[in-house]
N, C-alpha and C positions, 0 to 999 in steps of 0.2 A: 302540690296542694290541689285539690278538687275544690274549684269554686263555682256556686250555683248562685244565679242573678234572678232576684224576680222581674220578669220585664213586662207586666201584667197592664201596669200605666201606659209603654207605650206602643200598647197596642191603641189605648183607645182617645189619645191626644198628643201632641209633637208642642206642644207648649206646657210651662211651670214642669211639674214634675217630672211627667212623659218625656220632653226633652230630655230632661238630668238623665231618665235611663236610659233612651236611646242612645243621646252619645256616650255612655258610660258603657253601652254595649259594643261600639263601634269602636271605641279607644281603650279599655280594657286590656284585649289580647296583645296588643304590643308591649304591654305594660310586666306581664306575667314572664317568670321565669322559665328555662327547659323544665319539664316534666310538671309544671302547672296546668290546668286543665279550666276551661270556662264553660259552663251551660247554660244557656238561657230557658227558667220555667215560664208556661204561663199556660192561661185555660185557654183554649183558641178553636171554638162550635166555629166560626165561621171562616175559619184558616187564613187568618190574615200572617199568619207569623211569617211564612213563608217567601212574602216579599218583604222583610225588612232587609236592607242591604249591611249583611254582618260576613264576616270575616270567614273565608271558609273551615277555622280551626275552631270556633263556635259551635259548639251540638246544640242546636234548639230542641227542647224539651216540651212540645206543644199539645196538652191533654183536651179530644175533643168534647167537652163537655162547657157549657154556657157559664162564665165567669162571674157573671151577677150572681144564676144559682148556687155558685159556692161561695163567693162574699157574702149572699146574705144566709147562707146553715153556718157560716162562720162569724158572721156577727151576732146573729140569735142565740145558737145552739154551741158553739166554739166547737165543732165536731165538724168534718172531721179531719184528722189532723192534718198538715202539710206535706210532711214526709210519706202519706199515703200514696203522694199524684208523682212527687218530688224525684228524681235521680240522687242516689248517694252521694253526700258530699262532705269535704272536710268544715267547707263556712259556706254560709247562706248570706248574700247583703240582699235585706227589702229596703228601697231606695223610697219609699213615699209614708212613711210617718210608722204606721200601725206592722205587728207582726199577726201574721194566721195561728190560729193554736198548733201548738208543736207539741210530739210527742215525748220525746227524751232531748235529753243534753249530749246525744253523742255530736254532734254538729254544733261547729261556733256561729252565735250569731252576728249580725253587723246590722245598725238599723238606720237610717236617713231623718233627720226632723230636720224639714228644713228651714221651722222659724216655729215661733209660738205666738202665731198673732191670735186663732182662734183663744188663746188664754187672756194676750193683752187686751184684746179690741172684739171680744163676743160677737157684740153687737155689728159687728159685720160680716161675720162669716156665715155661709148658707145653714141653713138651721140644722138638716138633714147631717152634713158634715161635723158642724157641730157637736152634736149629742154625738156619734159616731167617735169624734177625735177624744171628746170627751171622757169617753167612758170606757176606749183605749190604750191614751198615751201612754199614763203611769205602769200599766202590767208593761208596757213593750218596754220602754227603758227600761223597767226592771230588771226583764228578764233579757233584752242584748248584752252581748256581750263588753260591745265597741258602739259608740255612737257618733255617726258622722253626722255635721252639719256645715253650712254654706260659708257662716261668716266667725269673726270675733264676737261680733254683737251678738250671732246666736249663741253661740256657746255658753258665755255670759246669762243669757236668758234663759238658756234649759235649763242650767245648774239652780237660776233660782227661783223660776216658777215649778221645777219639778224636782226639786229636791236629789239631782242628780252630782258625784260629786265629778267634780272637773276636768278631773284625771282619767275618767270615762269617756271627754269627750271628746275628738278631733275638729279643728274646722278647717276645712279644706276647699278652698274657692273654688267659682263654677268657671268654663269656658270658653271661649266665643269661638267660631267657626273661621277660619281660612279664608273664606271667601265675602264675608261681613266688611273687611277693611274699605272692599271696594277699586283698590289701585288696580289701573287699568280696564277696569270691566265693562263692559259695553248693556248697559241695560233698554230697558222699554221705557220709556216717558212713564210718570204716576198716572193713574186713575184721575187727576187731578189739577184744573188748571191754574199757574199763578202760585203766588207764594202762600206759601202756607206753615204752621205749626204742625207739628206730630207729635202724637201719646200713642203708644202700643200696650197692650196689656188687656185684661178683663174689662167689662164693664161691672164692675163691682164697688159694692160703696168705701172700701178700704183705698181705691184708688183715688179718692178724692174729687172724682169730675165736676158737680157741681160747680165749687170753686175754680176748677179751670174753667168751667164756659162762661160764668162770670164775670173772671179776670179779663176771659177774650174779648166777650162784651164792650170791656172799658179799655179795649186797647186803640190808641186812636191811628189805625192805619188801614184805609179804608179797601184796600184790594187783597187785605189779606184773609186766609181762611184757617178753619181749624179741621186737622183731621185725626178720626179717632179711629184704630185698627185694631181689633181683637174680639172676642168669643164674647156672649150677650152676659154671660155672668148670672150673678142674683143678686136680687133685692135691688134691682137698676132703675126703679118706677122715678125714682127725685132724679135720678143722670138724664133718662128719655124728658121726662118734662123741664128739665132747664133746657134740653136742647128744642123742645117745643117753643116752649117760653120766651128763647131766649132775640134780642132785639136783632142781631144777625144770624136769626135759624135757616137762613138760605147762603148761610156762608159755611155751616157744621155740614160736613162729611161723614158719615157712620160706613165703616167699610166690612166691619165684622172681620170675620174670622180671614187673614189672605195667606197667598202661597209663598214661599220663601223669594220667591224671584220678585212679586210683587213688592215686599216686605222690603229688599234691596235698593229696589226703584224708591219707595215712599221715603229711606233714608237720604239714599242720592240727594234729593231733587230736596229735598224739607229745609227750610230757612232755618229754623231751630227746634230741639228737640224740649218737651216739657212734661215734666213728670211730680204731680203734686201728690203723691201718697205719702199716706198717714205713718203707712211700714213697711216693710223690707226686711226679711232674711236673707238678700243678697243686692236681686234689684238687676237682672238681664236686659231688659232693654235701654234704660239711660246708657250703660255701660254698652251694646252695641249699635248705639247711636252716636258715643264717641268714639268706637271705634272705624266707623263711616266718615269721621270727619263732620260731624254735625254737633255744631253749637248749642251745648245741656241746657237748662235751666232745671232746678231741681230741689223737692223741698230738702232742708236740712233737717234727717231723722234717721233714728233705726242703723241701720248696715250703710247708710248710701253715701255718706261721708268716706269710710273707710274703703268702698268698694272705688269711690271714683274718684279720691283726691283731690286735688286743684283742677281737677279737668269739666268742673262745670260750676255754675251759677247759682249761688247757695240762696235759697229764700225761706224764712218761716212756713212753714205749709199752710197755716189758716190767716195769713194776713193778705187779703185783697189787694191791699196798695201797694203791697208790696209787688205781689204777681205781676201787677201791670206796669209799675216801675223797673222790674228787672226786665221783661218783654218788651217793653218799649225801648228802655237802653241798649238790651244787646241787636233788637232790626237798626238802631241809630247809628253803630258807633261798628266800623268795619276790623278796625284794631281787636276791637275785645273777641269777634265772633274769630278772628285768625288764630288770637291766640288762644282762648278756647277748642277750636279743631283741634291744634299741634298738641295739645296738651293732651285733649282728649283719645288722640293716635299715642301716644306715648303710655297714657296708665293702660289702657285699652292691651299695648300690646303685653302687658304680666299675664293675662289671662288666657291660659289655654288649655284645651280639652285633653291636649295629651300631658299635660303635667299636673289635670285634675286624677286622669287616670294613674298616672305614677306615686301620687302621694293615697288615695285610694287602694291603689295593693299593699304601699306598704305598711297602710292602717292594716288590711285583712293579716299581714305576717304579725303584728303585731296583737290582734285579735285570736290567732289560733295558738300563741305561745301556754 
């Protein structure tokens, strides 16, 4: 079987999507049978494809022409087609929501949604995205073949905000890296002195920060800090002004976007990890937080129940008192944070990149039947 991967996402970001297809690019080929074939497409004006570290039995497909210029004749105009740029192939998998216009059905498709929150929750996703996901989703499920998604919960979700029947669609969990567990590893001290909490993720209003700086606020433990690591997001003006606002704003850390080694260290060394979102189509960083050995706290919603089991600290998401009640108990009480860890290294270890890859081919065999 000739399969062609679009890897277009992660050329231009290593976190949410971009992640899923980078390592989906890296883990793949072990996955694939003799006389299976993997390509990876993507536009690439500024030849970044070149240093992605993949497999030498990978033919990168790297057309130099500017990637936005064809995302947008392909979102305006849907011209022109895919299979223009594309290498022959028996299945196509686009791993980040929407399909390019495609010319025929001689190639199966396979499509990625990896959650429906821009459906559940609008009102928090960037606008631009938005109308874009909007005005795409329905033709793409339509027209894939096979529909992979992250969790149960999505599955669930596609089938009934998008009228997709069920039997279309897989859910096949995401990953964690090898080297995330942390046993034995010798890191750099954090950016960071003193105890502290950790949130990784976007600053986006779907992540709920407000109410974590809030929470921190009213946590009464006077040497602690809060630190926040990830990409600036949108619609973040209410996240930036609580942390203005807020009565320990020389306690909040904003580290933006970090490197994977940093990212390591800020698990090491973090007292506990806290993740107050609204939603989740899977939900990666609670889940490699516990797999560092780091004590969850986490709202109860969406995928994050099923993604992490017993292995963290279940709190309504919008209740205040509660936030600081769970926070407070688990820095009090060394029992709960131990048993927390173990538990959290235990679900933590179901998840891997190579048996995300193996249940992925064998969605594509079953998509090209």
């Amino acid at each position: 079987m000739r399969i062609t991967l679009d890897i277009q996402s992660a050329l231009a970001n290593r976190s949410g999507v971009g992640r899923y297809t980078y390592e989906l690019l890296r883990h793949l080929p072990q996955a694939l049978a003799p006389g299976d074939s993997l390509s990876a497409f993507c536009f690439d004006f500024h030849r970044r494809a070149s240093a992605l570290p993949v497999p030498p039995s990978v033919r990168i497909h790297a057309v130099p022409f500017p990637g936005r210029v064809a995302q947008a004749l392909w979102k305006r105009l849907r011209f022109p087609p895919f299979e223009l740029f594309a290498p022959a192939s028996d299945l196509v998998h686009f791993p980040a929501f929407a399909l390019p216009p495609l010319a025929s059905r001689r190639s199966r498709v396979v499509a990625t949604v990896h959650d429906v929150s821009f459906l559940r929750l609008p009102e928090t996703t960037e606008p631009k995205n938005l109308a874009f996901l909007s005005a795409v989703i329905r033709p793409s499920v339509a027209r894939a073949d096979l529909i992979l998604t992250d969790s149960e919960f999505s599955r669930t979700e596609i089938a009934e905000t998008l009228s997709v029947p069920p039997d279309k669609i897989r859910a096949i969990p995401l990953g964690l890296s090898g080297d995330i567990s942390l046993d034995g590893a010798v890191l750099p001290p954090p950016p960071v002195e003193g105890p502290y909490l950790l949130f990784v993720g976007n600053l986006e209003p779907r992540k709920n920060l407000p109410l974590l700086i809030r929470a921190f606020d009213a946590v009464d433990t006077p040497d602690l800090s809060l630190v926040l690591a990830g990409g600036r997001g949108w619609k973040n003006e209410a996240i930036f002004e609580a942390m203005r606002n807020a009565k320990k704003a020389n306690k909040i850390r904003y580290l933006q976007y970090v490197t994977d080694e940093v990212l390591r260290s800020l698990y090491a060394h973090a007292a506990a990890f806290v993740f107050p979102s609204l939603y989740e189509g899977f939900g990666l960083p609670p889940l490699e937080a516990a797999a560092a050995g780091v004590p969850v706290v986490c709202a109860r919603n969406s995928s994050l129940p099923e993604v992490l089991g017993d292995a963290a600290l279940w709190v309504e998401e919008n209740r205040l008192d509660a936030w600081v009640e769970a926070i407070e108990g688990l820095l009090s009480d060394s029992a709960l944070r131990a048993r927390l860890s173990a538990a959290g290294k235990r679900q933590a270890a179901r998840f891997t990149w190579d048996e995300t890859a193996r249940r992925t081919v064998a969605a594509y065999r079953e998509a090209a039947r």
